[in-house]
N, C-alpha and C positions, 0 to 999 in steps of 0.2 A: 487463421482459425479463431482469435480471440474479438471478438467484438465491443468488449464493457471493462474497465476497471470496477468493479463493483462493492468491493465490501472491503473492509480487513479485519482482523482478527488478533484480539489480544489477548495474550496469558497474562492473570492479574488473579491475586490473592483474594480478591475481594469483587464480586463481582456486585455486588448492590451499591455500594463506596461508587466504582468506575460507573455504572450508569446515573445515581445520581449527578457526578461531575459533569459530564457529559451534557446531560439533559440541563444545568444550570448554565452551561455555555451556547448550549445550541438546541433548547428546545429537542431534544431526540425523543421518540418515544419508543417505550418495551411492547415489542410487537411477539415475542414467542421467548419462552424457556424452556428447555427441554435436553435430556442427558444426552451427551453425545458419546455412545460406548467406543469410539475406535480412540478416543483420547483420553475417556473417563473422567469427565468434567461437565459441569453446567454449562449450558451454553444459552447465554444468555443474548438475546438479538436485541439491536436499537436499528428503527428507521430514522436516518440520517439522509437528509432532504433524501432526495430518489433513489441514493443507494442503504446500503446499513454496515454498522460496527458486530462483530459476533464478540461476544467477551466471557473467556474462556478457561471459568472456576475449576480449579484440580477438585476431585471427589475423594483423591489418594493418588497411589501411585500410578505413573502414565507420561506419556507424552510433553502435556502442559506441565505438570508436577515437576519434571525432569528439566523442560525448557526454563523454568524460572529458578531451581535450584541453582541452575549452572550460573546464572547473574544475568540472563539474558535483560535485553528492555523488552515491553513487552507485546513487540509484533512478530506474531508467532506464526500467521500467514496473511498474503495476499487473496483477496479472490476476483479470477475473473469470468466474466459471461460470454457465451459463445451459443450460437444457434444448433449448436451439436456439440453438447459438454461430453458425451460419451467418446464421438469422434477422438476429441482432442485428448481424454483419457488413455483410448485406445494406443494413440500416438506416442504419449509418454510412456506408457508401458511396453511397445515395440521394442522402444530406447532405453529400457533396462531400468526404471522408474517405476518404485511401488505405486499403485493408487488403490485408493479407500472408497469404493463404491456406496453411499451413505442412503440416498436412494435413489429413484429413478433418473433424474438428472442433476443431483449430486454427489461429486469427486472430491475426496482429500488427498494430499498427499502432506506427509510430515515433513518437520523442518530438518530432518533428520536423514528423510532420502531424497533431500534433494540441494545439499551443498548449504542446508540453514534456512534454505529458502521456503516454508510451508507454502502450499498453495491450495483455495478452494476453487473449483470450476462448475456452474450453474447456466441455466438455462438464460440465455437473456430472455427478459420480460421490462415493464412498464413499470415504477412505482409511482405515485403523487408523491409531491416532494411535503415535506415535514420538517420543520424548525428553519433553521438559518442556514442551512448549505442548500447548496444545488444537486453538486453530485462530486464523488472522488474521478479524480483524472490522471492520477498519477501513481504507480505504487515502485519506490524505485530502490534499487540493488547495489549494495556496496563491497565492491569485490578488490581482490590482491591482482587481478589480469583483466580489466575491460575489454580487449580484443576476444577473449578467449570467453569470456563472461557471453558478451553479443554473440557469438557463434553460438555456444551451446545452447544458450535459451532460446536463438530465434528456431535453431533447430527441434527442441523438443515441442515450440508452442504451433511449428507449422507456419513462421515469420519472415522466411528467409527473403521472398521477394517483396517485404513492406521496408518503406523506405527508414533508415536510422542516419540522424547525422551526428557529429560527434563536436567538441565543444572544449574548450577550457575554463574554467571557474579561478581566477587569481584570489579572489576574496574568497572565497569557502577552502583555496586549497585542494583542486581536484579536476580531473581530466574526466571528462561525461560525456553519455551517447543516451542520444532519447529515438526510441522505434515506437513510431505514431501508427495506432491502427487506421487512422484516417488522414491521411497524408494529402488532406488536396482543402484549397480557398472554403472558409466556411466551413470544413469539416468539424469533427469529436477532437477535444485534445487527447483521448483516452489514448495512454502511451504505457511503457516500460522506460526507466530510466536506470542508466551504469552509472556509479564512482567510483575511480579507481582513484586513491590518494596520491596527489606529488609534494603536499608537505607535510611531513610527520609531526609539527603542532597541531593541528588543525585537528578538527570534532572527526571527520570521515575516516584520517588514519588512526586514530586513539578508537576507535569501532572497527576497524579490521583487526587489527593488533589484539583486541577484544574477544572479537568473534568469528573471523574469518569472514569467508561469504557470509550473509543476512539482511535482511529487509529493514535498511536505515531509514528510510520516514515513509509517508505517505502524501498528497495535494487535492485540495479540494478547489472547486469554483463556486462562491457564489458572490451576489451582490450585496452582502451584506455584511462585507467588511466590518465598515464601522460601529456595528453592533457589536460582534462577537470581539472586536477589540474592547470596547468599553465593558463587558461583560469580564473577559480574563483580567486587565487592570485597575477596576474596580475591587477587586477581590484576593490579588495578590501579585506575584512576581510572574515571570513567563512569558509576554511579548515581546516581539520583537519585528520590529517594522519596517518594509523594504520599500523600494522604489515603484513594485509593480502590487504589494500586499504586505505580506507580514509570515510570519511563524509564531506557533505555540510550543514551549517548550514542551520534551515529554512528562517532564516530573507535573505539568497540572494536567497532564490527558494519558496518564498511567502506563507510559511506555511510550506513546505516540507522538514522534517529530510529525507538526502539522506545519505542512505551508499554505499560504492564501490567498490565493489570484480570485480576478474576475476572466471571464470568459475574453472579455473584450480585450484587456491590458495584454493577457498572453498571446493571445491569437495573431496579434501582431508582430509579437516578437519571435514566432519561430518559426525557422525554415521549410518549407519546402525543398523539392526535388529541384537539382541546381540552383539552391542560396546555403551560405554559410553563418553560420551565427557565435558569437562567442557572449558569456554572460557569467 
């Protein structure tokens, strides 16, 4: 039922601070501001190449206000696109899941009724892409049970016959499953990803122990790596550069673990339906 990783969404004290950072790293631009009363906060939108960032000013007490007192970072929900957001509302509400009808084909649901996990769900649609991304591909879940994690959300998203393979990370520290909405040569990376921690050093378990369930970072693709790398080390700390990209730390993108592939480098590296992959 889900089609697009599309947007995410940060609770941030400051929301003019986070979009000018943003826009100094990746060219974003402010495409809409406007009060969101189910959380009572500004809501501040950047187009971020085809998809966008929501970033999410408490106005008082609420939701967001609540999520950042508590110490969260500050991804406060994922949002994904689907050609019937309402359908898939529907579904989560069967399943005992408040949702936030905001209008006609937008859904909230808080981080609150959903194990940490906020989520927005919108209509897929087209954007032009703007600045130095492409588009987000990833929005992924770090949880205390992965077996139990990939049940319940393939079940509430309507995921159950999309394929998920599962994975160990020795260097991060952590057992993974990624459920690809397009599971086939050439397709989207647009996925869902699990961490479930196996060494208690490591960044993933020091964030459960933290927060329980919650939305640990986010992935984006574009070809412009080495721009947005000279952009964040030019200007401070927070790089961090891998074999297939790199990561932004969150403390320079106000909550937000970014990772950074290209389209080509990952598509390569991940499995299909009967292959296995470890990474």
């Amino acid at each position: 039922m889900l089609q697009r990783t599309d947007r995410v969404c940060l609770a941030v004290p400051d929301a003019g601070k986070a979009a000018e950072d943003f826009a100094a790293i990746f060219d974003t631009l402010i495409v809409d501001v406007s009060l969101d009363k189910i959380t009572n906060a500004v809501r501040t939108t950047l187009q971020w190449g085809q998809d966008q960032v929501e970033l999410f000013e408490p106005q008082g007490d609420g939701p967001v206000a609540d999520f950042l007192d508590g110490g969260h970072s500050g991804l406060f929900a994922g949002g994904f696109a689907s050609a019937d957001p309402e359908a898939v509302a529907a579904r989560l509400q069967e399943r005992g899941v408040t949702v936030h009808q905001q209008s006609t084909a937008r859904f909230m649901v808080l981080p609150g009724e959903l194990n940490g996990t906020g989520v927005v769900l919108t209509k897929t649609q087209e954007h032009d892409r703007i600045g130095l991304n492409d588009k987000i591909w990833q929005i992924t879940y770090a949880v205390p049970d992965i077996k139990a994690a990939v049940a319940n959300y393939s079940l509430l998203f309507g995921l159950e016959e999309t394929f998920t393979n599962y994975y160990t990370s020795d260097n991060f520290g952590y057992e993974g499953a990624i459920t690809w909405f397009d599971a086939r040569v050439g397709g989207m990376l647009d996925s869902l990803e699990y961490l479930e921690p196996n060494d208690d050093s490591m960044a993933v378990a020091r964030f459960v122990r933290r927060n329980g369930n919650g939305i640990y970072m986010a992935s984006v693709e574009t070809d412009d790596i080495p721009a947005i790398k000279q952009r964040v080390t030019s200007t401070g700390n927070g790089w961090q550069g891998t074999d297939f990209g790199g990561f932004i730390h969150p403390k320079r993108l106000h909550g937000l673990l970014l990772g950074l592939v290209t389209y080509e480098s990952w598509n390569v590296r991940r499995p299909l339906p009967d292959q296995t992959n470890e990474r």
